[in-house]
C-alpha positions as CSV (number, residue, x, y, z in Angstrom):
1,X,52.6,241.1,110.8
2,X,54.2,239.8,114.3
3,X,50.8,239.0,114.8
4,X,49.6,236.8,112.0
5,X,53.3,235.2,112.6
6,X,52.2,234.1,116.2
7,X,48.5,233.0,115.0
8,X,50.2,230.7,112.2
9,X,53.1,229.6,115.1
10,X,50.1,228.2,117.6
11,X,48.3,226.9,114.6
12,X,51.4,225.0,113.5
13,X,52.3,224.1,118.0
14,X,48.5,222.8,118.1
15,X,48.6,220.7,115.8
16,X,52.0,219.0,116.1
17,X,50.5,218.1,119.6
18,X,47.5,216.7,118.4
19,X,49.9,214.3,116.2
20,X,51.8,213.6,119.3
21,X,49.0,212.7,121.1
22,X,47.8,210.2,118.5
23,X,50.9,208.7,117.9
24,X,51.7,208.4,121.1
25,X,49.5,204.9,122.1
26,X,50.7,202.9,119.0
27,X,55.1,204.0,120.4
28,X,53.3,203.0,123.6
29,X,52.3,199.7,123.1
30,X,55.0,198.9,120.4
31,X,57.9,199.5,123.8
32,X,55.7,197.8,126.2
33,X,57.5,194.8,128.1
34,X,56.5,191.0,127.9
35,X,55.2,189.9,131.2
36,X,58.0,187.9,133.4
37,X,58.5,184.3,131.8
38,X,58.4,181.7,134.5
39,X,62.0,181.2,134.1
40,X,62.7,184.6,134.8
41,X,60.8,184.6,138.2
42,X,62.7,181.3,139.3
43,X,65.8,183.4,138.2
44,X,64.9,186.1,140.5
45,X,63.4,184.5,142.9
46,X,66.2,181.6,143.9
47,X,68.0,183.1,146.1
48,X,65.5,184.0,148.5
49,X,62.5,181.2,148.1
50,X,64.2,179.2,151.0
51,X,63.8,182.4,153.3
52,X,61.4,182.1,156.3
53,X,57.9,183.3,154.7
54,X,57.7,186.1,157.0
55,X,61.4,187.3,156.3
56,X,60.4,186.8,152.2
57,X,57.0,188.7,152.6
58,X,58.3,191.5,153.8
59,X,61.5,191.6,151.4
60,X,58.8,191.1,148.6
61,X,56.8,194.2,149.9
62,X,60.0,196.7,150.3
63,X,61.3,195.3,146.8
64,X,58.2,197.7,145.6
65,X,59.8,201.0,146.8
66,X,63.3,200.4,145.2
67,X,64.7,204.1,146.9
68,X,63.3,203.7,150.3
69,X,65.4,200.1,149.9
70,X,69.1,202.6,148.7
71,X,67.9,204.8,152.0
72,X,67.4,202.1,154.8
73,X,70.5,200.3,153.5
74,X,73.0,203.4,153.8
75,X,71.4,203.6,157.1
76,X,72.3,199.9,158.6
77,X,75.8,200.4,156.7
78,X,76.3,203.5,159.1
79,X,75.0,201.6,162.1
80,X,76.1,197.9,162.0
81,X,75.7,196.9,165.4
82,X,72.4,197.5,165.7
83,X,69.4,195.3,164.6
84,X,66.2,193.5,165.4
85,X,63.3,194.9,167.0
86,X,66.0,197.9,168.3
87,X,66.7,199.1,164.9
88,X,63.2,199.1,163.6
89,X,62.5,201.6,166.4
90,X,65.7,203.9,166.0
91,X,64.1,204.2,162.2
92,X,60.6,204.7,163.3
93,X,60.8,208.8,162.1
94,X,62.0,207.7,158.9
95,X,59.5,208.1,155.5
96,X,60.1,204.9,154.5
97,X,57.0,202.1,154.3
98,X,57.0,199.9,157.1
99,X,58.3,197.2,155.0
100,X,61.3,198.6,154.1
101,X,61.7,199.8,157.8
102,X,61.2,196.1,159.2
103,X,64.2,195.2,157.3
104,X,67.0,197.1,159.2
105,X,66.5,194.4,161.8
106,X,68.1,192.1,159.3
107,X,71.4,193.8,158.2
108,X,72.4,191.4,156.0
109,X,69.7,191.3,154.1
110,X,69.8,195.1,153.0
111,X,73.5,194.7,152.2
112,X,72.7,192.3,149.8
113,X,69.7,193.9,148.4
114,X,71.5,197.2,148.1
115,X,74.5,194.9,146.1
116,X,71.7,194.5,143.5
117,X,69.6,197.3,143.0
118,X,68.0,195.6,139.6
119,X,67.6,192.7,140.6
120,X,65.5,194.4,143.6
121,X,63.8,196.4,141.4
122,X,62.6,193.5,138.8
123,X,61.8,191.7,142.0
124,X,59.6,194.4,142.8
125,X,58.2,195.0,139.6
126,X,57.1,191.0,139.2
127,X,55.6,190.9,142.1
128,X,53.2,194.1,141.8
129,X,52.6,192.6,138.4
130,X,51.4,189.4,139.5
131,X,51.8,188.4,143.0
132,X,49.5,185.1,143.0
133,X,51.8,184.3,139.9
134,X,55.1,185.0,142.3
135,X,54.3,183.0,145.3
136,X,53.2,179.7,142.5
137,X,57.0,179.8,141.6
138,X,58.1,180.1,145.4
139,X,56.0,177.0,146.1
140,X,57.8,175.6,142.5
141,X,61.0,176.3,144.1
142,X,60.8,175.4,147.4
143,X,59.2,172.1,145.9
144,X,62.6,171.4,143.7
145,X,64.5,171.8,146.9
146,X,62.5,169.2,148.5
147,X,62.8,166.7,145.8
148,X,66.5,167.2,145.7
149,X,66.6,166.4,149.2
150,X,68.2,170.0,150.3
151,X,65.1,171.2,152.0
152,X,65.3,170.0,156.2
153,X,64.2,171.1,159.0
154,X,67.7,172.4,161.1
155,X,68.1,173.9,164.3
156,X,67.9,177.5,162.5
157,X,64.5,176.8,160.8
158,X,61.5,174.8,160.4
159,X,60.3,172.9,157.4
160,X,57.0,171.9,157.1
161,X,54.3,170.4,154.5
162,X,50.6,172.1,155.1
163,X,47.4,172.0,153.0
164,X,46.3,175.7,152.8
165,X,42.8,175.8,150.8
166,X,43.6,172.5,149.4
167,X,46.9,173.3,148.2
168,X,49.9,171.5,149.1
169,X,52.2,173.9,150.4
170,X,55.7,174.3,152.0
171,X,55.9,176.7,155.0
172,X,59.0,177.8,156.5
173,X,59.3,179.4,160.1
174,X,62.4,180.5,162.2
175,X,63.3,177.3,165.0
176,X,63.1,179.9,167.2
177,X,60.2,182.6,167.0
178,X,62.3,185.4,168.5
179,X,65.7,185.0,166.8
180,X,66.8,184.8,162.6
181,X,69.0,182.8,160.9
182,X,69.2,184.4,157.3
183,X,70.4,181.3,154.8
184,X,72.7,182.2,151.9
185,X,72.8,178.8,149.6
186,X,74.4,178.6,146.4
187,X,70.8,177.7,144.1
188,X,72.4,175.1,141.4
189,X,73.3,173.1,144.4
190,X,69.8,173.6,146.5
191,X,67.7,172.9,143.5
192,X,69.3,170.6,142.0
193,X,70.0,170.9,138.2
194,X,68.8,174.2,136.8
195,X,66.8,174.0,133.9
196,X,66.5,177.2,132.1
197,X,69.9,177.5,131.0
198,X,69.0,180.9,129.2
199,X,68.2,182.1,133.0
200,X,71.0,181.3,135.3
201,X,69.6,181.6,138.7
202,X,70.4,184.8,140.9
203,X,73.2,184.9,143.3
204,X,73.2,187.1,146.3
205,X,76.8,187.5,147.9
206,X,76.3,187.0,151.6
207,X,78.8,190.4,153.3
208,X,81.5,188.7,155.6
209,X,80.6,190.7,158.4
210,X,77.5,188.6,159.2
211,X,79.0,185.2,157.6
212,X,82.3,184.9,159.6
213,X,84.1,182.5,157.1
214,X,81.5,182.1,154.8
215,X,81.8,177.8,154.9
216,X,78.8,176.6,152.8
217,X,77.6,172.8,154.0
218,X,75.4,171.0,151.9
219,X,74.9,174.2,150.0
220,X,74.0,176.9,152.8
221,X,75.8,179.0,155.2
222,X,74.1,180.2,158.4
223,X,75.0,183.9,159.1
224,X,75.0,185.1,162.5
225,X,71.8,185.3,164.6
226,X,69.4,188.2,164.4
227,X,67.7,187.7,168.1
228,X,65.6,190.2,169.8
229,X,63.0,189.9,166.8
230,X,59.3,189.9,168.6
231,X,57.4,192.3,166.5
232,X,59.9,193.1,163.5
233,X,58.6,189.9,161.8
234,X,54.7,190.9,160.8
235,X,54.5,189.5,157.3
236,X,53.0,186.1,156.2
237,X,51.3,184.2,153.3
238,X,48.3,183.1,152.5
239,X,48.9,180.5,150.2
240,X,45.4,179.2,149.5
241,X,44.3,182.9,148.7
242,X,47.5,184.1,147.1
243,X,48.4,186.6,149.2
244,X,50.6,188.6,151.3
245,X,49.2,189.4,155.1
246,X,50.0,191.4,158.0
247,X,49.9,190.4,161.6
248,X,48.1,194.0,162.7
249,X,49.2,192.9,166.5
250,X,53.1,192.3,165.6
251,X,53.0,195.1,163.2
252,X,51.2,197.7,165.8
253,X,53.7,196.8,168.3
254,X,56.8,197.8,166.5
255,X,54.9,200.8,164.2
256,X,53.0,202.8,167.3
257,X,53.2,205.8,164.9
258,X,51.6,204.3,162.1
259,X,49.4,202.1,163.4
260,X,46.6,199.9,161.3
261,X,43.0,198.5,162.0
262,X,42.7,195.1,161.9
263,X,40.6,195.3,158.7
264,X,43.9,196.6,156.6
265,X,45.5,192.9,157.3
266,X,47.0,193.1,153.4
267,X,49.6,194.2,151.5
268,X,48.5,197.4,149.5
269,X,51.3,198.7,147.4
270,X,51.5,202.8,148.1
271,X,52.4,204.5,145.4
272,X,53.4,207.9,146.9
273,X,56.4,206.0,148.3
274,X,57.6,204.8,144.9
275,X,59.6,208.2,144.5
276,X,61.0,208.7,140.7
277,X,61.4,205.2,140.4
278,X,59.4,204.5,137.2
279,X,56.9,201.2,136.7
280,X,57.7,198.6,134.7
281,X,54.4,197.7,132.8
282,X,51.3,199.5,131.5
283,X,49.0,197.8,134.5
284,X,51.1,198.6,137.2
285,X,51.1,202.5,135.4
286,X,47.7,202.4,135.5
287,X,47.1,201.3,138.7
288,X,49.9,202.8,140.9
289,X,51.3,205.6,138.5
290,X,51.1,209.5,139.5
291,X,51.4,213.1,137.7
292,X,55.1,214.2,138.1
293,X,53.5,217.8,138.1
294,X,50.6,219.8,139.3
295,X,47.7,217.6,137.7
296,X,47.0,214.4,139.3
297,X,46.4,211.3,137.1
298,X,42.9,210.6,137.6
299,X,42.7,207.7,134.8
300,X,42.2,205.1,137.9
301,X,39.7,206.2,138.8
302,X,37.5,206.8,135.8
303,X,38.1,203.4,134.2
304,X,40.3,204.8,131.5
305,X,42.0,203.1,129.7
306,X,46.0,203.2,129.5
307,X,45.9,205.2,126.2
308,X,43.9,207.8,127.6
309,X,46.9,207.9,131.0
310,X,49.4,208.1,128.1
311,X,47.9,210.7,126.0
312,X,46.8,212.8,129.2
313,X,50.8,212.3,130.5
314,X,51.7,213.4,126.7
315,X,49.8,216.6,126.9
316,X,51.1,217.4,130.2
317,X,55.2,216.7,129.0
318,X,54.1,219.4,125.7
319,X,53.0,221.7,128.3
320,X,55.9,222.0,130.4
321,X,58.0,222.7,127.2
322,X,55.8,226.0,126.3
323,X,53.7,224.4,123.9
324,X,50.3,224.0,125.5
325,X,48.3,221.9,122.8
326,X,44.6,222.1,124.4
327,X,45.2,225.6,124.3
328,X,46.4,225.6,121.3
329,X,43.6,223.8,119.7
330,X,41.3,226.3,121.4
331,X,43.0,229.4,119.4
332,X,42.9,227.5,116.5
333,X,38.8,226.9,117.0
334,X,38.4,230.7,118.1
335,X,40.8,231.9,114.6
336,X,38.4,230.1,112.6
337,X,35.1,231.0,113.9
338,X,33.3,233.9,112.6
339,X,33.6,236.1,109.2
340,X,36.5,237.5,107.7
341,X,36.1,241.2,109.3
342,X,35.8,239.9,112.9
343,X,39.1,238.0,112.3
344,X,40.5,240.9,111.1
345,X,40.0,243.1,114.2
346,X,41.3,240.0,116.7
347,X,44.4,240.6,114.3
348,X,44.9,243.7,115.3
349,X,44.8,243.4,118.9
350,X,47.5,241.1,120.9
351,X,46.2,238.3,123.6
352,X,44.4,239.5,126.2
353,X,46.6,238.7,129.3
354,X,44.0,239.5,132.2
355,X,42.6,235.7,131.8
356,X,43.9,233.7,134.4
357,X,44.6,230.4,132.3
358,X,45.6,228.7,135.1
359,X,44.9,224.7,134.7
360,X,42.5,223.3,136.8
361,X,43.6,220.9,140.2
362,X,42.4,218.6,141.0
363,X,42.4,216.6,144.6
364,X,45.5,213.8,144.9
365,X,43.7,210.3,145.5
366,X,46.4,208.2,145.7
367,X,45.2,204.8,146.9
368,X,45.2,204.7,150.4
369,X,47.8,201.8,152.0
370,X,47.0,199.5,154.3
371,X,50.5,200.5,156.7
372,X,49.4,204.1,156.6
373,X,46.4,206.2,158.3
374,X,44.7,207.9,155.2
375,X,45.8,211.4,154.7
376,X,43.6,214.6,154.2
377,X,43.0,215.7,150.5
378,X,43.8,218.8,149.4
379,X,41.1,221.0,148.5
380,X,40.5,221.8,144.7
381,X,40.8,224.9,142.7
382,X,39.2,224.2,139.9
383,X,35.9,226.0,140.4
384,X,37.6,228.7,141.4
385,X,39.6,229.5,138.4
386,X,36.7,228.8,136.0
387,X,35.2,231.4,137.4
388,X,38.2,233.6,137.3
389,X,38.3,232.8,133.7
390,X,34.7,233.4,133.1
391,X,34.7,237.2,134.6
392,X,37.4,237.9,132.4
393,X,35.9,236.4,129.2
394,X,33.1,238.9,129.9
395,X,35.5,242.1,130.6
396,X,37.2,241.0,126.8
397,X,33.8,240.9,124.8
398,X,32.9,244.6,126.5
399,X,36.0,246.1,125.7
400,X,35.7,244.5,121.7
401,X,31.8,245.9,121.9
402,X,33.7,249.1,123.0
403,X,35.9,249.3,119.8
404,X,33.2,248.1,117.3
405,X,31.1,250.9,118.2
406,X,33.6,253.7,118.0
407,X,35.0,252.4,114.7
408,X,31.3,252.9,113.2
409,X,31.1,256.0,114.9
410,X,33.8,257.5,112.9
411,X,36.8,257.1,115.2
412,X,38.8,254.6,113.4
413,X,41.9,256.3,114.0
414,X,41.4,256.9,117.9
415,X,40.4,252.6,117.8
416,X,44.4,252.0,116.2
417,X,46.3,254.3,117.9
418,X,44.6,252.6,121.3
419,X,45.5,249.2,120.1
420,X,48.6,250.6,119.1
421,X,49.1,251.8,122.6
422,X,48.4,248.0,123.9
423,X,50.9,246.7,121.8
424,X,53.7,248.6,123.5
């Protein structure tokens, strides 16, 4: 009776999966977020679009890996009085991406990033989304600044107007190539009048420490300097091709334990870094999204599509409860097959335990990044415990041959008081 209890129980666990799994694409898509509206980027993006491009490449880059950002700001808040090229090196054991690393030369800059964690993190989500799309709205920016007539050249920074693959494009470097001023500027003064009022532009709270007095004039206040910076700025644009670059000279220099070939001169977002911070959008979880157990997300790789990732991640969330549904469906297939007297006899027998059902594992293949020497993969297991399972799949249909042949020979009662035996 236990028995048939547990056959009707996996039945019943198989195929509420199997309904999971199905309605899981349509919940899916019905939660999935609208890309960024353009007023949302300018929102994000204003306090920051007047930042040197090197300083704003690299704080687009470590606005990707949202936890690294938490870590490398508690670190600069325990050791203020160090920055620039020095600090980058003091952190050079740390796991962080390079990225995130470069910016504990800038101390300011994580104290106000680590102020806004969401903001960082939508930051960082609109620019993995779209980062052609990003860098249009800097230019956008930068370009309303102009017009309002708050965009100059000083003696902290350079402005300058450059065709990049025939776009018109505003650059902005530091005056001085080894020292930083970072600019905090109230945006409905630097722009001019906002027009999205919906989307009030971003603020960022310069910390007093590195603004003594905090006096804005015309708009921005100058923090102190960040000098010593040779290698520690290695980020750039590319504004005709819409992307973000790497100086592999600069950025060798201050990484000598990570170093990079000159082929890997762009920004690749590594999603092993990410940590449990989740994606935003179904493109970015395709692309860049991982397994949070044992079984890697190969969907990638395979051009699947992002109902396939969902269903597989389904599957693998039923699992870890207990309820197993492909193993499920398997009993289900196996109780069915077959006439009437052969079911009987599996009924009388319980599971056979000696099958190693572990899942198969498959190798991680995480896409490599460009600021990190590709790793060895793991080898897989899966062959191995197919076979496992086949040897045992054999030792099962003996042992039932075994009992069909002594229950014809007469010996019914020995056959149930040995299955009896198994089920103590």
């Amino acid at each position: 009776m236990n028995v048939t209890v547990n056959n009707a129980l996996r039945r019943l666990f198989a195929m509420l999966g199997m309904l999971a799994l199905l309605a899981l694409p349509a919940l899916s898509n019905a939660q999935a977020p609208e890309p960024f509206r353009d007023e949302e980027l300018d929102q994000m993006l204003a306090p920051i679009a007047l930042y040197p491009d090197a300083l704003l490449s690299q704080i687009l880059m470590a606005s990707t890996y949202p936890a690294d950002v938490k870590d490398a700001a508690a670190w600069s808040k325990a050791n203020p009085k160090v920055s620039g090229d020095e600090a980058v090196k003091r952190v050079a054991g740390q796991p962080w991406e390079p990225s995130v690393q470069s910016l504990v030369a800038f101390p300011q800059v994580l104290a106000m990033m680590a102020a806004r964690p969401s903001d960082v993190q939508r930051l960082g989500d609109a620019f993995l989304a779209d980062p052609a799309r990003l860098m249009d709205r800097v230019q956008v920016l930068r370009a309303k600044a102009n017009a309002a007539g708050n965009l100059k050249s000083t003696e902290q920074q350079l402005v300058e107007l450059q065709s990049d693959a025939g776009k018109q494009v505003i650059v902005i470097v530091p005056a001085q190539p080894q020292v930083v001023y970072v600019p905090v500027y109230q945006p409905t003064v630097m722009y001019g009048p906002w027009p999205y009022a919906s989307y009030p532009p971003y603020y960022w709270p310069p910390p007093p420490a590195y603004y003594p007095g905090g006096v804005f004039v015309a708009g921005v206040v100058w923090g102190v300097a960040i000098s010593g910076v040779s290698n520690s700025l290695w980020g750039g644009f590319n504004w005709g091709r819409n992307d973000v670059n790497i100086n592999v000279n600069r950025y060798n220099n201050i990484n000598v334990n990570r170093p990079i070939t000159v082929n890997n001169n762009r920004f690749e977002h590594n999603a092993q870094r990410r940590r449990d911070v989740p994606y935003r959008d179904a493109r970015s979880r395709e692309q860049f999204g991982r397994k949070t157990d044992s079984t890697i997300d190969r969907d990638a790789f395979r051009g699947r599509d992002g109902k396939d990732a969902d269903r597989a991640r389904a599957a693998e969330a039923l699992k870890a409860r207990g309820a197993d549904p492909a193993e499920g469906r398997r009993q289900l297939k196996g109780a069915d097959a077959g006439s009437g007297s052969a079911r009987e006899l599996r009924s009388d027998r319980t599971p056979d335990r000696s099958v190693d059902r572990t899942p198969d594992r498959s190798p991680d293949r995480t896409p490599v990044r460009n600021t990190q020497v590709a790793r060895a993969e793991p080898v897989s297991q899966g062959a191995l415990a197919g076979a496992r399972d086949g040897g045992a799949a054999r030792a099962n249909a003996e042992r039932g041959r075994a009992s069909a042949a002594a229950m014809q020979g007469g010996h019914g009662g020995g056959a149930r008081a040995a299955g009896a035996g198994r089920h103590r």
